[in-house]
VEXVEXBA-456057 format. One line per 3 residues: number of its first residue (from 1); their letters; for each residue x, y, z of C-alpha. Coordinates in pm, 1 decimal. Layout:
NUM = A = X Y Z | ...
//
This chain:
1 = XXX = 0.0 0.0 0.0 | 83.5 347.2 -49.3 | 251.0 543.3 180.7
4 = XXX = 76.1 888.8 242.5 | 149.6 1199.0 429.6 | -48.6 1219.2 793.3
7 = XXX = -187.8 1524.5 630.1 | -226.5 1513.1 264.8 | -237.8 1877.8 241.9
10 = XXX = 90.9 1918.0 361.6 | 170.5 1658.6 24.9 | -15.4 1849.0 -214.2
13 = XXX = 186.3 2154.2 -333.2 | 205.2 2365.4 -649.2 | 550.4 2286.3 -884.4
16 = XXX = 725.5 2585.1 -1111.7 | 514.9 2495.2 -1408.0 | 175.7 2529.1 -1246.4
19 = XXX = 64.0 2222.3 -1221.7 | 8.1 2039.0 -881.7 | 128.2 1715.2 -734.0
22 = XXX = 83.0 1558.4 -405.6 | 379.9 1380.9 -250.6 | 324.7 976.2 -272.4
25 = XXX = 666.7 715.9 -132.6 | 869.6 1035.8 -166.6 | 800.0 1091.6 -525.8
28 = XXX = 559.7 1347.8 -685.1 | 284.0 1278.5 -870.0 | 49.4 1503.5 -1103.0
31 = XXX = -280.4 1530.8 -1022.1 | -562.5 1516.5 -1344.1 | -921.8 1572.1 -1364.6
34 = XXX = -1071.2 1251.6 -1336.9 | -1326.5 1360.7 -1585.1 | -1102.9 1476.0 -1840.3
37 = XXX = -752.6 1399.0 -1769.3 | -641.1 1782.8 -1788.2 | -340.0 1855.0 -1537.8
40 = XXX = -526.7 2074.4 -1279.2 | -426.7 2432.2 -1129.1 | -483.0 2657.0 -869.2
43 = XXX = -842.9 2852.4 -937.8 | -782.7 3227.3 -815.4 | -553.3 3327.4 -568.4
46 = XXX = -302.3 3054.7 -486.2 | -389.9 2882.3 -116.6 | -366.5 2578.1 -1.4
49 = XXX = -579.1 2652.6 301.4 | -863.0 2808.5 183.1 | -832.3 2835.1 -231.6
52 = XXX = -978.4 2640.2 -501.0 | -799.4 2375.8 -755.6 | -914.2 2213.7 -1034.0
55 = XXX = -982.9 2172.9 -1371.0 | -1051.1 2499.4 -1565.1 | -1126.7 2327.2 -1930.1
58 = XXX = -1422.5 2134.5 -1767.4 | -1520.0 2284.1 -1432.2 | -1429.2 2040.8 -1194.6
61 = XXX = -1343.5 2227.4 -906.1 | -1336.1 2198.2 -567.4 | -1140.8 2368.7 -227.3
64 = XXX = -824.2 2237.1 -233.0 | -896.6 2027.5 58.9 | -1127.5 1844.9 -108.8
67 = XXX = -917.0 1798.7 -399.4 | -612.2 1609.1 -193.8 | -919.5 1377.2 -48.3
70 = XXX = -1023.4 1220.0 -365.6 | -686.6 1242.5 -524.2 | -527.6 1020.8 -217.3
73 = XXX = -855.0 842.3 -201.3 | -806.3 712.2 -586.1 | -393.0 660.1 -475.9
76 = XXX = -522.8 397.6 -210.1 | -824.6 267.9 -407.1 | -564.2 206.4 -719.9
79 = XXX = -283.0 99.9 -476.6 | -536.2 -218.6 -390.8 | -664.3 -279.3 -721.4
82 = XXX = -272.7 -337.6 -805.8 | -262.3 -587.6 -561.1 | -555.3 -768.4 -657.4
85 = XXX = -419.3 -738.1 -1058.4 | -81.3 -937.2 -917.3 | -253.3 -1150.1 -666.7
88 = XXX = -490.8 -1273.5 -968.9 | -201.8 -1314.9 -1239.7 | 2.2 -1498.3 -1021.0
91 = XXX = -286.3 -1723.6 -970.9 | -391.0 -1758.0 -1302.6 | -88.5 -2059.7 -1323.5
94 = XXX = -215.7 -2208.7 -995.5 | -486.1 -2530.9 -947.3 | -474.2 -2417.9 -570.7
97 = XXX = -542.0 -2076.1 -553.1 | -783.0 -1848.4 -681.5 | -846.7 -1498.7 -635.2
100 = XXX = -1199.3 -1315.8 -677.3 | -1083.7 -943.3 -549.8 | -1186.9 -630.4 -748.8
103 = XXX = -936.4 -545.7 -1037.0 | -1109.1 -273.1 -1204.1 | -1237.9 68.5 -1063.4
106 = XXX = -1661.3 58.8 -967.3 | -1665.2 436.3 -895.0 | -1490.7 709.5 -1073.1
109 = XXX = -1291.5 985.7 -908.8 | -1322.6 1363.5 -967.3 | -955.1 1368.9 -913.4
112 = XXX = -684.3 1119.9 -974.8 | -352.5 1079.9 -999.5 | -82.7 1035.4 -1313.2
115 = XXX = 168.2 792.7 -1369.2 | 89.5 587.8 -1041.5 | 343.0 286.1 -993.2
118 = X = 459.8 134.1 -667.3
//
């Protein structure tokens, strides 16, 4: 499983080229609209206390809060569906084990995150 930050806002954070990341393992990730895969930004004034992110091109938008929820919610949502995917492969060979775990998402997320990989 991924390993978060205790506060995720303290992970999510703004990089030179305007897009934001959030800090996953020590390595930072992009966030993207979940509806349209667009890199989100900062809405208004830059704060990561009280301001808005999200995606301008569509609307998604939220407080930024909000925004570092569902992103680390989709980071530990995918982080188990990874586990299932190698649990199930690594089954697939074997006539004693099976495995009947979730592989695929069954909700989408407003927010996710690009290039996960653990």
């Amino acid at each position: 499983m991924p390993i978060i930050d205790q506060s995720v806002i303290e992970g999510f954070r703004e990089v030179s080229n305007d897009d934001l990341t959030i800090d996953i393992n020590g390595k930072s990730h992009v966030i993207l609209c979940g509806l349209c895969n667009e890199k989100i930004t900062f809405i208004g004034e830059v704060d990561i206390e009280s301001g808005q992110a999200g995606c301008a091109k569509c609307g998604n938008i939220d407080s930024v809060e909000e925004v570092a929820r569902i992103a680390t919610e989709y980071v530990k949502d995918e982080g188990q569906l990874i586990i299932n995917r190698m649990a199930r492969d690594t089954a697939r060979n074997s006539e004693f084990m099976t495995v009947s775990g979730q592989t695929e998402h069954d909700k989408s997320h407003r927010f996710i995150v690009a290039e996960l990989t653990f």
